[in-house]
C-alpha positions as CSV (number, residue, x, y, z in Angstrom):
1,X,80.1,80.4,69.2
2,X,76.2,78.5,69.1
3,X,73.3,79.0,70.8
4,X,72.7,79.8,74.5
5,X,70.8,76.5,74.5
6,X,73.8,74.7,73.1
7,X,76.3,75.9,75.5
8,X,74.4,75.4,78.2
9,X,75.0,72.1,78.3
10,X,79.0,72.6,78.0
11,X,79.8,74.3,81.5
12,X,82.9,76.2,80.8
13,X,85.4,75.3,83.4
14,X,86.4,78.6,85.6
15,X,90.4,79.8,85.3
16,X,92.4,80.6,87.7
17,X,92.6,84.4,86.9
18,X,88.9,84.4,87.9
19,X,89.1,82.6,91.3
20,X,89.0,85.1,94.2
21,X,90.1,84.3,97.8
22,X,88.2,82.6,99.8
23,X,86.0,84.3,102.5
24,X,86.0,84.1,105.8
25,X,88.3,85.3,109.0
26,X,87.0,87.9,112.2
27,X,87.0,91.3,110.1
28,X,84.7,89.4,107.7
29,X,82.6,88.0,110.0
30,X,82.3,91.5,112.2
31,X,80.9,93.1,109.0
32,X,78.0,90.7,108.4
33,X,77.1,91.2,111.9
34,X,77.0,94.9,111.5
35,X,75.1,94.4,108.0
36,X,72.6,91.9,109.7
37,X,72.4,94.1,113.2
38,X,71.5,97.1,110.9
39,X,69.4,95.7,108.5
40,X,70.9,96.3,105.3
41,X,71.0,94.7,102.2
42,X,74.4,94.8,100.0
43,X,74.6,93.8,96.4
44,X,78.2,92.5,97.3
45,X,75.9,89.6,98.7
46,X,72.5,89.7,96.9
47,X,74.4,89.8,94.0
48,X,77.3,87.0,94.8
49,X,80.0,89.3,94.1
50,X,83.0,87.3,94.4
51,X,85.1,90.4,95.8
52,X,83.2,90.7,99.0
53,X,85.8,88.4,101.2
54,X,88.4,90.8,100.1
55,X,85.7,94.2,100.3
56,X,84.3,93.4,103.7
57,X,87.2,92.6,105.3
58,X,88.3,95.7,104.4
59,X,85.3,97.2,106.2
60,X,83.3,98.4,103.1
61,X,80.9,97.3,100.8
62,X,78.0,98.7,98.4
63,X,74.4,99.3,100.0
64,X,71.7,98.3,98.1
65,X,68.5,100.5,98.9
66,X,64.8,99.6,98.9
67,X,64.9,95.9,99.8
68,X,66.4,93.2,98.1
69,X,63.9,92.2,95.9
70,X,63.8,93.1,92.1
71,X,60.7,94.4,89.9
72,X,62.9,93.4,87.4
73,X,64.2,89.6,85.7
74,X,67.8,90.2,84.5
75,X,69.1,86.7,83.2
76,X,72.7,87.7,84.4
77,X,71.8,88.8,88.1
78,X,71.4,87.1,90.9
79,X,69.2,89.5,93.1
80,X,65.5,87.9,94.0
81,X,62.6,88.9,91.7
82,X,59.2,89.3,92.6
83,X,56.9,91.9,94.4
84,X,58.9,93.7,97.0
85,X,58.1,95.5,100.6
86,X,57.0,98.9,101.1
87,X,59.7,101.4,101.2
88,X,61.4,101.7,104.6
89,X,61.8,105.5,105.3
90,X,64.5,105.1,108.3
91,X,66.8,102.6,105.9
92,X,68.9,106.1,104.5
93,X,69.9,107.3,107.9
94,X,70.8,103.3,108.6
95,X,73.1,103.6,106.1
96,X,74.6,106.4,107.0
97,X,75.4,105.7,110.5
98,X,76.6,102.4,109.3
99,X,78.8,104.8,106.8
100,X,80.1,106.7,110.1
101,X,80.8,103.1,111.9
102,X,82.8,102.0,109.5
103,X,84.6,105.5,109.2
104,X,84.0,105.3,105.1
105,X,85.4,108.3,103.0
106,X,83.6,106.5,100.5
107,X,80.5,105.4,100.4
108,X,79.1,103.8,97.5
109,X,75.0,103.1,97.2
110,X,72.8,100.9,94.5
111,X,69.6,99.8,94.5
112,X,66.7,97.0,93.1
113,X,64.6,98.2,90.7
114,X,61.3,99.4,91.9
115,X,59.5,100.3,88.8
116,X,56.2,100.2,91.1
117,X,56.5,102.9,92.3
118,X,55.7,106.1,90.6
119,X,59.2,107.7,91.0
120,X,61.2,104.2,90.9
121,X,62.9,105.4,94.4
122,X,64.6,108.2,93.2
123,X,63.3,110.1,96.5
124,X,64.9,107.2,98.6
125,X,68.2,107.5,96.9
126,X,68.2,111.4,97.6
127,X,67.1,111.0,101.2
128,X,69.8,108.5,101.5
129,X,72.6,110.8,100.1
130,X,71.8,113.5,102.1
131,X,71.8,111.3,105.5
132,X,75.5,110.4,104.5
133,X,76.0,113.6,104.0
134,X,74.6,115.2,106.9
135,X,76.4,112.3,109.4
136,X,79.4,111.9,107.8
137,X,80.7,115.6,106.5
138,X,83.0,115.2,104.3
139,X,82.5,111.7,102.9
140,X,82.3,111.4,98.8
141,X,79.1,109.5,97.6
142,X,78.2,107.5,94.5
143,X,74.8,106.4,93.5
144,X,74.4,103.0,90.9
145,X,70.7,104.0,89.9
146,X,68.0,102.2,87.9
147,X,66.6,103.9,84.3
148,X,63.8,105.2,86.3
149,X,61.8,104.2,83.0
150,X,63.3,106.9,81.1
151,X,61.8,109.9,83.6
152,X,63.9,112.9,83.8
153,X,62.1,114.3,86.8
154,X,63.8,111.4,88.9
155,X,67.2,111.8,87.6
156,X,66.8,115.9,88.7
157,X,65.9,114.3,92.6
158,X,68.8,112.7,92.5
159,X,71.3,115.1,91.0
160,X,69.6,117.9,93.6
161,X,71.6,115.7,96.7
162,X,74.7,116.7,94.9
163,X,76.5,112.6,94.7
164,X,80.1,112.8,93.2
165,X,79.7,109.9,91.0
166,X,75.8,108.8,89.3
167,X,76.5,105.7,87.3
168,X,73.8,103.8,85.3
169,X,75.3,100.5,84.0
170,X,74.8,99.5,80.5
171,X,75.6,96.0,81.4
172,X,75.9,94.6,77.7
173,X,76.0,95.2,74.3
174,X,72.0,96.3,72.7
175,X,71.9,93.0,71.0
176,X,72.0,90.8,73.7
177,X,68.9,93.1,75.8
178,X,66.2,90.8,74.9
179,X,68.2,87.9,76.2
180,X,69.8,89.9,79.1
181,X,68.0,92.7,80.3
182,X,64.5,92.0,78.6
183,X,62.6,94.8,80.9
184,X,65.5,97.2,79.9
185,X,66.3,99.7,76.5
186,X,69.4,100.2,75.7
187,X,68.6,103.9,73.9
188,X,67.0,104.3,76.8
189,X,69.7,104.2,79.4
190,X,72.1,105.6,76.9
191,X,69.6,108.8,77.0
192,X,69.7,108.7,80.6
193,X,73.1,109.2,80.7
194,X,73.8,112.4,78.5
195,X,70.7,113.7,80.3
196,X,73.0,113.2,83.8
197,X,75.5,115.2,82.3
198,X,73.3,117.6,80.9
199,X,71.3,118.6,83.7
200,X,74.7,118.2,86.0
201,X,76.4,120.7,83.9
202,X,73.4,123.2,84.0
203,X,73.3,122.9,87.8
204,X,77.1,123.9,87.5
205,X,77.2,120.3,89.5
206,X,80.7,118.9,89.7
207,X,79.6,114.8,88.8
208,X,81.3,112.7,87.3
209,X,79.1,109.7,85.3
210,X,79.9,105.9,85.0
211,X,78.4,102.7,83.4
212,X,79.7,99.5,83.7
213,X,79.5,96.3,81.1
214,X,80.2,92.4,81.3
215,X,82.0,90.3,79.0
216,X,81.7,86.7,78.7
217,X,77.6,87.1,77.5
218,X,77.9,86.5,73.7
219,X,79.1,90.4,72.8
220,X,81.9,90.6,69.7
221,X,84.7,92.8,69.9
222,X,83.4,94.9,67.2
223,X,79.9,95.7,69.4
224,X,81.8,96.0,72.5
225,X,84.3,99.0,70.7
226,X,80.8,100.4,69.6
227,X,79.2,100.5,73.1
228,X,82.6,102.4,74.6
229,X,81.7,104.9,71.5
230,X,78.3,105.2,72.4
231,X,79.8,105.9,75.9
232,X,81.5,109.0,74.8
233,X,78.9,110.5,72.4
234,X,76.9,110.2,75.5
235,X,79.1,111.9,78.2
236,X,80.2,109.3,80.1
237,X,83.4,109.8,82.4
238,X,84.5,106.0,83.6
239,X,83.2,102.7,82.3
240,X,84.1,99.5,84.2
241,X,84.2,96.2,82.3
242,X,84.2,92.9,84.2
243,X,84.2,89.0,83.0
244,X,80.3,87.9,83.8
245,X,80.2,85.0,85.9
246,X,77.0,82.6,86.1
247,X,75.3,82.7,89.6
248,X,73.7,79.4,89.2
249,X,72.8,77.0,86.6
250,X,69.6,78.8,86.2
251,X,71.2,82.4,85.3
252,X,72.5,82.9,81.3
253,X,75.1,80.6,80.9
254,X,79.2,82.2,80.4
255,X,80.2,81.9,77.2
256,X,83.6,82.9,77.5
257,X,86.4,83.7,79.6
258,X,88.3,86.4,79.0
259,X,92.0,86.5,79.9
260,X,93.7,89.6,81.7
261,X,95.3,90.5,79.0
262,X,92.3,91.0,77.0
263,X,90.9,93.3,79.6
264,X,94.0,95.7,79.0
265,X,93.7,95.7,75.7
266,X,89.9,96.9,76.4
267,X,91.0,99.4,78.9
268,X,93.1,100.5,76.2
269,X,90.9,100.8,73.4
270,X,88.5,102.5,75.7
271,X,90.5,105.3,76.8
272,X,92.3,105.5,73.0
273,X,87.9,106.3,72.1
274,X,88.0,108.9,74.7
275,X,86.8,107.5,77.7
276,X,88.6,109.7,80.8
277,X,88.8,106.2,82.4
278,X,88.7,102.6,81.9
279,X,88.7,100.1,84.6
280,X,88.9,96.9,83.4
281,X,89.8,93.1,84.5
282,X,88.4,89.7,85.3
283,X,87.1,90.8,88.5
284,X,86.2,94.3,88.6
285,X,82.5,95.0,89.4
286,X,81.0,98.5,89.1
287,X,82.1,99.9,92.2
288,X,85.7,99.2,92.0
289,X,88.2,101.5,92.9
290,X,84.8,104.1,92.8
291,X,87.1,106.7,95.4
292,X,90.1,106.8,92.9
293,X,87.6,107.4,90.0
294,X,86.1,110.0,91.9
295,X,88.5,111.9,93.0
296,X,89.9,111.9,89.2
297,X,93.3,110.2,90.3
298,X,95.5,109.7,87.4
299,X,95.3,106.3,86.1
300,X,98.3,104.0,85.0
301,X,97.2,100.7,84.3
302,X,93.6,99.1,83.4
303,X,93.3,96.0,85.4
């Protein structure tokens, strides 16, 4: 396959399968307003998620909590890094009277890391579920949270606001980490998500728990089949696995492109392990189709 150095000087060109629709038109354009009027981040545009044109003109999107700067440098993301703001305290109920404008049933909520701070935001994420909760009765909610460095007290905050869904995303296979997520542990956000389970189960907390991966990266079949076993030894309900795409010429290069026929075959395997369920295609990111995976609907197909 070579190095990383090597192919990135080979840009792989982008197929057709991976193209979304363009953006653009008045419902599109009316929810950047109300983003920009509110001020609220989303990781459907920090990140460059090429399903936001289809997501906000739908009226919807993921939050993303505690600024839009990251403590962390993840080669594959293309949210800022550096020192971020304070915490703003009023940004939960901001979200959730956005989550009552838009009439969500739904809302879905991530964040930056903050590892700065002593309890890595868990306190924001809580206040921010319960705001959606108390505004919009009613309304399911799931949290994308950071590892919290491994600190069970933080995951306990967050289980305490009682979300439907807490998912933790693996994001890759544990030997690309170094190259990938060199401020993260694989172990570590493996642990992170039995102890979700655990502690949800203790509680006598209906939650459902997700993680989500990228192909494309460098992974091998055989380490990908392993992660999705690693999955179920650890509790894990839904997985989502996506093709990566490069932000910019900067970001770890693609160095592959999977077809949609590979992502069934994937969704297959996963739920043949044990996985309850597997979404899984070119252009699923981590919060897609998060209400059906909620709600437990049964699921037919894994693209």
């Amino acid at each position: 396959m070579g190095t990383v150095k090597s192919v990135r000087r080979h840009h792989l060109e982008k197929p057709a399968w991976v193209k979304a629709p363009r953006k653009g038109g008045d419902a599109y354009n009316e929810m950047k307003q109300l983003l920009r009027t509110a001020q609220l981040n989303t990781i459907c545009e920090s990140g460059n998620c090429p399903n936001r044109g289809e997501c906000f003109s739908n009226r919807t999107a993921t939050f993303m909590i505690m600024g839009h700067v990251c403590s962390r440098k993840c080669t594959f993301c293309n949210v800022l890094t550096g020192p971020g703001d304070p915490l703003d305290r009023d940004e939960p109920r901001r979200v959730a009277e956005t989550v009552r404008h838009l009439g969500l049933k739904f809302a879905v909520v991530t964040s930056v890391n903050r590892d700065e701070h002593p309890d890595g935001g868990s306190a924001q994420f809580a206040a921010t579920i319960r705001w959606i909760r108390r505004l919009n009765p009613g309304c399911g909610v799931e949290v994308l949270v950071p590892d919290f460095l491994g600190d069970a007290r933080q995951i306990g905050k967050v289980l305490d606001a009682r979300p439907e869904v807490l998912a933790h995303n693996l994001e890759t296979v544990p030997r690309l980490y170094s190259e990938v997520r060199p401020q993260a542990v694989y172990q570590r956000s493996l642990t992170l998500l039995k102890l979700v389970k655990q502690q949800a189960a203790a509680a006598g907390v209906p939650l459902r728990v997700k993680t989500g991966i990228m192909l494309g990266l460098g992974e091998e079949r055989d380490e990908v089949l392993a992660l999705m076993r690693d999955c179920v030894d650890h509790g894990v309900d839904i997985l989502t696995v996506g093709q990566y795409l490069q932000p910019t010429p900067r970001h770890h290069p693609v160095l592959r492109f999977y077809t949609p026929e590979e992502f069934a075959d994937y969704a297959r395997e996963g739920r043949g392990i044990g996985l309850g369920w597997v979404e899984a295609g070119p252009l699923v990111r981590s919060s897609y189709h998060a209400r059906e995976q909620a709600e437990g609907h049964e699921q037919d197909h894994g693209t």
